[in-house]
C-alpha positions in Angstrom: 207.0 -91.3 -158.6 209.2 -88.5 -158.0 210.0 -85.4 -160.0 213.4 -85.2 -159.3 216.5 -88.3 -159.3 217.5 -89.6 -156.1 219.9 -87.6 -154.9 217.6 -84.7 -154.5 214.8 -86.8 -152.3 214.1 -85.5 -149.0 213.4 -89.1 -147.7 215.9 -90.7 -145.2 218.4 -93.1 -147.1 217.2 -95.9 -145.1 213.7 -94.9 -145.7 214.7 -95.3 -149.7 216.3 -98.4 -149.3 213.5 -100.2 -147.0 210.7 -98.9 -149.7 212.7 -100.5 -152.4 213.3 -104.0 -150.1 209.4 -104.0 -149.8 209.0 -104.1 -153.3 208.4 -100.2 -153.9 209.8 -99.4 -157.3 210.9 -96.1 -157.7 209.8 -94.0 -161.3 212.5 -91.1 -161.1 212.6 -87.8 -163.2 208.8 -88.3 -163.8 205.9 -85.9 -162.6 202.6 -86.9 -163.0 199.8 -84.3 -164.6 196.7 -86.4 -165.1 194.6 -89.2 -164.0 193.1 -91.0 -167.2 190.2 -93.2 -166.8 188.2 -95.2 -168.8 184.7 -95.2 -170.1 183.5 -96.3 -167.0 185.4 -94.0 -164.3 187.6 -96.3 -163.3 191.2 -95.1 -163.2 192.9 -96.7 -166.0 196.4 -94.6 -166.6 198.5 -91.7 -165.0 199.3 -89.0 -167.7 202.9 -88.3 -167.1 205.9 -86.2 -167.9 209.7 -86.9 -167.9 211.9 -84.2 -166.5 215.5 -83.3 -166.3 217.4 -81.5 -163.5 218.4 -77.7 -164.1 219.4 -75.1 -161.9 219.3 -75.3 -158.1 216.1 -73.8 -156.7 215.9 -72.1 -153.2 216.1 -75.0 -151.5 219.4 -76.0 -152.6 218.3 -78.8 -155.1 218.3 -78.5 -158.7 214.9 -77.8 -160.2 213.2 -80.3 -162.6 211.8 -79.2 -165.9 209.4 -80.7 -168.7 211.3 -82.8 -171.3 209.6 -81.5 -174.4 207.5 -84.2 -176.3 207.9 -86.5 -173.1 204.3 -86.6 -172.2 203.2 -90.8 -172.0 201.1 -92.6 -170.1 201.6 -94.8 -167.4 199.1 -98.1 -167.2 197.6 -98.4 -163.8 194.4 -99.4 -161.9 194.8 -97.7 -158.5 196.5 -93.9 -157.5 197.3 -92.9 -154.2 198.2 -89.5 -153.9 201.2 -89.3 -151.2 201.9 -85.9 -150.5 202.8 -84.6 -147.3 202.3 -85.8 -144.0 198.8 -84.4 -143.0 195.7 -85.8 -143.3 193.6 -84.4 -145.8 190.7 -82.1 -143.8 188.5 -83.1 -146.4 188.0 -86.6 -145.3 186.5 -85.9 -142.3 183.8 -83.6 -144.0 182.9 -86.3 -146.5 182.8 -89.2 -144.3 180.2 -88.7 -141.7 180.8 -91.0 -138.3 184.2 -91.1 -138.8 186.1 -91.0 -135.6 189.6 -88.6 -135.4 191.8 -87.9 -133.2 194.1 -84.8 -132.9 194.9 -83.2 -135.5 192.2 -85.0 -137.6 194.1 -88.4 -138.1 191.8 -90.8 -138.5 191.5 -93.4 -135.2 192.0 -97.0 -136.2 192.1 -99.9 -133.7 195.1 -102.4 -134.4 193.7 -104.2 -138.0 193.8 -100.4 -138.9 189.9 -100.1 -139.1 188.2 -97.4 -138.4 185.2 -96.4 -136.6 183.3 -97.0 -139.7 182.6 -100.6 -140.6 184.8 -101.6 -144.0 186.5 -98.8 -144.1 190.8 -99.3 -143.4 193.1 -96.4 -142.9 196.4 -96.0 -142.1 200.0 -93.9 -142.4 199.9 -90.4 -142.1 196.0 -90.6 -142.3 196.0 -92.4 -139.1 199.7 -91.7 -137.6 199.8 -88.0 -138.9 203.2 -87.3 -140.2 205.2 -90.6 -140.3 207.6 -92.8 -142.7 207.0 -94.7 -145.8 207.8 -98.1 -143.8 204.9 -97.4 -140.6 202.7 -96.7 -143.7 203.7 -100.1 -145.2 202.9 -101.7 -142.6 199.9 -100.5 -142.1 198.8 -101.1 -145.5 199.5 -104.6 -145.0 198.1 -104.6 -141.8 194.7 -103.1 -143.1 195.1 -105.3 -146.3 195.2 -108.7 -144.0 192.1 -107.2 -141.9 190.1 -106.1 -145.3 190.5 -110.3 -146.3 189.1 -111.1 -142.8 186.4 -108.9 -143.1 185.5 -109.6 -146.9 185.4 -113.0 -145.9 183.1 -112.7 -143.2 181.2 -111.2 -145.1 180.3 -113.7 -147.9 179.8 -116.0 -145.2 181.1 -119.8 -145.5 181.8 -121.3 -149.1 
């Protein structure tokens, strides 16, 4: 999701056009302002809002503004917040025996697990700042090992 259209992304071209041939799809012109969730906790929407380009900001793009009456939501079961290339100082403070590196990333061995058992981390968490494809991959990586270790886990069937 991105606030702006695609001419104003900072993202590589290539980096665009790999995220969409791995199946990424793109919401343009669309900011997000809320997580909704359910009676239960469990993320069950993303309030968002459509916006339209105006005048160019400092920067040199056009700024995006709040469609009036555009506020919907957006029906999903997972949010992963993906901005900037830093990981989030707060993770290591939360999540005692977890093993970093400098600059905080988070070490992983090569199924992307970390020194914790079940728990999988990856991109900019575990690379620091890196592309959108190297984060793929590692979620797929990590998604592969979390099977494995799921499986171990419940033993033969």
């Amino acid at each position: 999701m991105y606030r702006r259209s695609r001419a104003e992304m900072p993202a590589r071209l290539e980096e665009v056009r790999h995220a969409e041939e791995e199946g990424i799809e793109l919401v343009l012109l669309t900011s997000p302002v809320e997580i909704v969730g359910d009676d239960r906790g469990w993320v069950s929407g993303l309030r968002c809002q459509r916006m339209e380009l105006g005048e160019p900001d400092a920067s040199g793009r056009r700024r995006p503004t709040v469609v009036p009456g555009s506020d919907h939501v957006l029906r999903v079961q997972t949010v992963i917040e993906a901005i900037g290339q830093r990981p989030n100082p707060v993770i290591q403070s939360t999540t005692p025996d977890l093993a970093t590196g400098p600059s905080g990333v988070v070490t992983v061995d090569d199924a992307q697990a970390t020194s914790r058992p079940g728990v999988f981390a990856g991109g900019d968490l575990s690379r620091g700042g890196a592309t959108v494809i190297l984060a793929m991959r590692d979620g797929r990586t990590a998604a592969r090992a979390i099977d494995a270790y799921l499986a171990a886990r419940r033993g033969p069937s």
